[in-house]
KOLDOLO-32184 format. One record per residue: residue in one letter; x, y, z of N, C-alpha, C in turn. Coordinates in nm, 2 decimals. Atoms other than C-alpha are relative to their C-alpha. Layout:
<sites>
{site 'a',{X,Y,Z},{X,Y,Z},{X,Y,Z}} ...
</sites>
This chain:
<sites>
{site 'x',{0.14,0.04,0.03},{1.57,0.65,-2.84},{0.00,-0.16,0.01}} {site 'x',{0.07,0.13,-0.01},{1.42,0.29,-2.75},{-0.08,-0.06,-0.07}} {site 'x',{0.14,0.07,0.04},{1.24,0.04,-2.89},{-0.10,-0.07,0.02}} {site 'x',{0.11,0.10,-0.11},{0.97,-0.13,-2.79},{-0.13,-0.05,-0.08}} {site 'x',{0.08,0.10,0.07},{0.77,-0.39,-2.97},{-0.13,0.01,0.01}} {site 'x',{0.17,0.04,-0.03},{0.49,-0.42,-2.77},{-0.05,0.12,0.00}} {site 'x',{0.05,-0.16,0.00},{0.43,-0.03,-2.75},{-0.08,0.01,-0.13}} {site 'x',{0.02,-0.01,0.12},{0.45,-0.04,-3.15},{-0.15,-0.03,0.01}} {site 'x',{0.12,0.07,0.03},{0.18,-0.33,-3.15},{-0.11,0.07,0.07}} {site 'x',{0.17,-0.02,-0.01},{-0.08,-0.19,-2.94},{-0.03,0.13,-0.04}} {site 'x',{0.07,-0.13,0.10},{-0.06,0.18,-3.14},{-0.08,-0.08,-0.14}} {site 'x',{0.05,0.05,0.14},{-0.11,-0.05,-3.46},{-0.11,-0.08,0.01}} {site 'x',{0.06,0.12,-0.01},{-0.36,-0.27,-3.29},{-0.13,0.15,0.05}} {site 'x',{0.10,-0.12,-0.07},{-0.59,0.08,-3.16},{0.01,-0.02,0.16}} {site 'x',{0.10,-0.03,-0.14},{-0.56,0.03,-2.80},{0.07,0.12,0.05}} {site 'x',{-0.05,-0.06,-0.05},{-0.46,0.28,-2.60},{0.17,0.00,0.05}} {site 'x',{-0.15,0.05,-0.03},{-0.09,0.35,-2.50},{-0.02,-0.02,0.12}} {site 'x',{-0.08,0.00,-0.17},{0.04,0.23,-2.16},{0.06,0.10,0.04}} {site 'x',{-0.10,-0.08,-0.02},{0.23,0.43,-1.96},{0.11,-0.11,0.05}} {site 'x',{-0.13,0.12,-0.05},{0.55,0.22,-1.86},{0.06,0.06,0.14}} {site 'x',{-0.05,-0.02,-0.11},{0.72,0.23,-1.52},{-0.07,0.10,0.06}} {site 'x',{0.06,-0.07,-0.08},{0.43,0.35,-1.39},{0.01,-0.08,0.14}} {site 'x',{-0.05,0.01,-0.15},{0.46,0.38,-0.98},{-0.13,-0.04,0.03}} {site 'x',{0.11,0.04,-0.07},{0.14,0.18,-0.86},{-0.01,0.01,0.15}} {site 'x',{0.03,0.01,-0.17},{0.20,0.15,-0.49},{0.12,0.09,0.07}} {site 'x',{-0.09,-0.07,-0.07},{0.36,0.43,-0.32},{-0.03,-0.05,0.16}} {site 'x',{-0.13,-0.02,-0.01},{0.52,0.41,-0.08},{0.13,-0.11,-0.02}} {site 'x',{-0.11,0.05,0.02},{0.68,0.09,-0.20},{0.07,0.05,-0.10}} {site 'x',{-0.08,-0.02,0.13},{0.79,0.22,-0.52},{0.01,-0.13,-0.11}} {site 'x',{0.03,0.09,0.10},{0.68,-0.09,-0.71},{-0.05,0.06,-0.10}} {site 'x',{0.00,-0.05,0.13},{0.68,-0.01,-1.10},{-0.05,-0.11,-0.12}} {site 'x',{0.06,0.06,0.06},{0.48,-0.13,-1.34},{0.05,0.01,-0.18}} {site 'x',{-0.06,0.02,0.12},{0.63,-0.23,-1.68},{-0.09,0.06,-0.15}} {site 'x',{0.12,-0.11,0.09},{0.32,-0.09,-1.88},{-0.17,-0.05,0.11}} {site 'x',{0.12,-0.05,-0.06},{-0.01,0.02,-1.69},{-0.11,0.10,-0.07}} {site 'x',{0.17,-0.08,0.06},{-0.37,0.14,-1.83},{-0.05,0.03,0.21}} {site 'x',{-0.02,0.00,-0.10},{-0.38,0.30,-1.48},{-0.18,0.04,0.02}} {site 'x',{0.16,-0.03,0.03},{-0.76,0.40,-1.57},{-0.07,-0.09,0.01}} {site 'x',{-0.01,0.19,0.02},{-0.80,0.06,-1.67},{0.02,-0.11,0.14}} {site 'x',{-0.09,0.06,-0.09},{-0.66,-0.05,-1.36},{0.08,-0.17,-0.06}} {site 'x',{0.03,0.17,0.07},{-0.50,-0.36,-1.57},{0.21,0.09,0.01}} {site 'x',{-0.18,-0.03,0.03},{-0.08,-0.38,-1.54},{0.04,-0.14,-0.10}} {site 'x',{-0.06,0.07,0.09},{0.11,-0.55,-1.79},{0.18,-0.07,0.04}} {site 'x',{-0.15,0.04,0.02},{0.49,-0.72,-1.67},{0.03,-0.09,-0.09}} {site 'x',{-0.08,0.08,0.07},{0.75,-0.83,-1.88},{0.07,-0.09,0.08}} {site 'x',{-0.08,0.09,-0.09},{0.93,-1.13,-1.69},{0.12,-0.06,-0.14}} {site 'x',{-0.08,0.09,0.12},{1.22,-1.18,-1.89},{0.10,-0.06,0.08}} {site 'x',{-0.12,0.05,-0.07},{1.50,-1.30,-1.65},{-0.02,-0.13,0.04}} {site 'x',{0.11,0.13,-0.08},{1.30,-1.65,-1.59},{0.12,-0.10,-0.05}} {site 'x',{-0.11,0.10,0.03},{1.62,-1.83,-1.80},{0.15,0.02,0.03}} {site 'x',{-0.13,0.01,-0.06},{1.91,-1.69,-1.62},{0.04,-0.01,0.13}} {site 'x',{-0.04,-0.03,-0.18},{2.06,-1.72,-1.27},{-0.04,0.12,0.01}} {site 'x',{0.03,-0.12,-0.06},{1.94,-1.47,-1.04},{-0.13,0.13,-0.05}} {site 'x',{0.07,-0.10,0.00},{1.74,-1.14,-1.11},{-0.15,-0.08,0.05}} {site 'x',{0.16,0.09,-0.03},{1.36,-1.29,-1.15},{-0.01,-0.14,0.02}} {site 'x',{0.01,0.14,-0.05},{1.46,-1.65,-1.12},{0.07,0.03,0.13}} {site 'x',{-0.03,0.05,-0.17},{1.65,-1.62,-0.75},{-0.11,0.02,0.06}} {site 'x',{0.11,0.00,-0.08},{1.46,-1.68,-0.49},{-0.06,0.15,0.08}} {site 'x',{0.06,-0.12,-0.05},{1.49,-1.30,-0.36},{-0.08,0.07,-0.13}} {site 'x',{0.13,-0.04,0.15},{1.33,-1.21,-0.73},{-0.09,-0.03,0.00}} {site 'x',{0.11,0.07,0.00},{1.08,-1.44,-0.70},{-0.11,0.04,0.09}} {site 'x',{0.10,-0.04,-0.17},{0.92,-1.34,-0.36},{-0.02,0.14,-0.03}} {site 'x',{0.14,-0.17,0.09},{0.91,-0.94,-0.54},{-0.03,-0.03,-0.06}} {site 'x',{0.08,0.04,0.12},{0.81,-1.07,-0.82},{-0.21,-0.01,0.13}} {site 'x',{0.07,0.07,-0.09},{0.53,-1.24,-0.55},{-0.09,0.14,0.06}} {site 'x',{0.01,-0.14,-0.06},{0.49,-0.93,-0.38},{-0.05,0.14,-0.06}} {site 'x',{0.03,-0.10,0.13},{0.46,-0.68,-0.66},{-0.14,-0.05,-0.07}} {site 'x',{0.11,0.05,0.09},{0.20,-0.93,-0.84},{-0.14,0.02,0.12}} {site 'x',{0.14,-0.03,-0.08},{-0.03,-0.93,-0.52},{-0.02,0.14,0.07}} {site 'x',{0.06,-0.17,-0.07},{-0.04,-0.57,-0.35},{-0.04,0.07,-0.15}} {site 'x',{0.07,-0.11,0.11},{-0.10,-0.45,-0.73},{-0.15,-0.07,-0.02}} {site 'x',{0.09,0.04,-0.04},{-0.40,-0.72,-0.70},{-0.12,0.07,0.14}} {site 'x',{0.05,-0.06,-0.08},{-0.50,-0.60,-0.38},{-0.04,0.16,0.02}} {site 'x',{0.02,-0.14,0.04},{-0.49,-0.24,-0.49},{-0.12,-0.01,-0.14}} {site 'x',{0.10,-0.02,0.05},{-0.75,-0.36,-0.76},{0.02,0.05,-0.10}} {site 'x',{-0.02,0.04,0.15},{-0.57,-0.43,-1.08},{0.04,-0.11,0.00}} {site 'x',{-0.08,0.08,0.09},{-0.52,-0.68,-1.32},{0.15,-0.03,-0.02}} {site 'x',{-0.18,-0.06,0.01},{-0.18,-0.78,-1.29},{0.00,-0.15,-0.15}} {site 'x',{-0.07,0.13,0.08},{-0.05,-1.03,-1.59},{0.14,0.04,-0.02}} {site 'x',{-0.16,0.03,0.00},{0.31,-1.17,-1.64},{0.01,-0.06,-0.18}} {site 'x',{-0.07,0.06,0.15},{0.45,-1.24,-2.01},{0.14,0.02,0.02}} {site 'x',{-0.13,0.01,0.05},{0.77,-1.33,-2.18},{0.03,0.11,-0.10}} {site 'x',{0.01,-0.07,0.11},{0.92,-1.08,-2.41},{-0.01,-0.04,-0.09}} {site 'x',{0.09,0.08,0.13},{0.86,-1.31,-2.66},{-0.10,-0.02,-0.06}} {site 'x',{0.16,-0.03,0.01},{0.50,-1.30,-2.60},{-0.05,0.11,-0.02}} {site 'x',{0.03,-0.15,0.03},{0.47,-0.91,-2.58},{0.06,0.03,-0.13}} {site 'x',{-0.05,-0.04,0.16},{0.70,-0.90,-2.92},{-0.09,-0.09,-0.11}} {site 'x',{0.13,0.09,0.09},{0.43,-1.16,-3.09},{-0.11,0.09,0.00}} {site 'x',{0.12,-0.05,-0.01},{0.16,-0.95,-2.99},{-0.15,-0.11,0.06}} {site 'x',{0.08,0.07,-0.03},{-0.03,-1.25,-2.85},{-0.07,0.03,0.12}} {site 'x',{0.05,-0.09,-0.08},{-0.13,-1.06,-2.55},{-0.11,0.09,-0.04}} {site 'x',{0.09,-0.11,0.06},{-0.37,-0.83,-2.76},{-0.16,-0.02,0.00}} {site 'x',{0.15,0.02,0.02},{-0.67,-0.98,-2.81},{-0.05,-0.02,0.15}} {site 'x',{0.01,-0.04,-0.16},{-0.67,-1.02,-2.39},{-0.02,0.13,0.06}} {site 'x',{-0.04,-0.16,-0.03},{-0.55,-0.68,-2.37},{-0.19,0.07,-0.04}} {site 'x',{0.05,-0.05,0.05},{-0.83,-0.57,-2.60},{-0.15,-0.02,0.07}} {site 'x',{0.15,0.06,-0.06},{-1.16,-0.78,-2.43},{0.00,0.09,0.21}} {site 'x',{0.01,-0.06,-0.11},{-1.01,-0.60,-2.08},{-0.03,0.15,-0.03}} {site 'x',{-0.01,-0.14,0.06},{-0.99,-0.25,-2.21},{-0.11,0.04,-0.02}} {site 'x',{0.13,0.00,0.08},{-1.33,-0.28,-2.33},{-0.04,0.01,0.09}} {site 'x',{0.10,-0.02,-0.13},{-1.48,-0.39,-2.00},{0.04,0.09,0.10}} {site 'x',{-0.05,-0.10,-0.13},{-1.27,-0.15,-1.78},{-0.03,0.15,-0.06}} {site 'x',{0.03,-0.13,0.05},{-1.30,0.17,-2.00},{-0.14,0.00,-0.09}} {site 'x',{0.08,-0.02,0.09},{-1.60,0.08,-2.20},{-0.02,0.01,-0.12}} 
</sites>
């Protein structure tokens, strides 16, 4: 079993759950870290931004790049946080004003 901070917060905050590693663009197989797929609104975690390689090398950066605009161009919301930011819950009240306008 896993934990996951930000999951907790937005049961305890009412919004709806995410689903996680949801598949937005087939046939790349780009995966979305948590997705209101209704919503069309994606949520990534960017946590590798302080170590060599993964999301900081330059081939991370350009998917990163890549991932953030075809899920745009498909006509979601894409935002990027730190785990730090999704374990604060400071994302919420953002979260909450989109949710509102996309689901009503």
């Amino acid at each position: 079993m896993s934990y996951d901070a930000f999951l907790l917060l937005c049961e305890a905050h009412g919004l709806p759950p995410p689903q996680t590693e949801y598949c937005f663009s087939p046939p790349r197989k780009f995966r979305a870290d948590y997705c209101w797929p209704d919503a069309k609104i994606i949520v990534e975690k960017n946590g590798g931004i302080w170590k060599k390689g993964g999301h900081s090398s330059g081939t991370g950066l350009i998917r990163d790049y890549e991932k953030g605009n075809l899920a745009q161009l498909s006509g979601f919301i894409f935002l990027v946080y730190t785990p730090r930011e999704l374990e604060s819950g400071s994302p919420l009240p953002t979260l909450k004003i989109l949710l509102k306008r996309r689901l009503g």
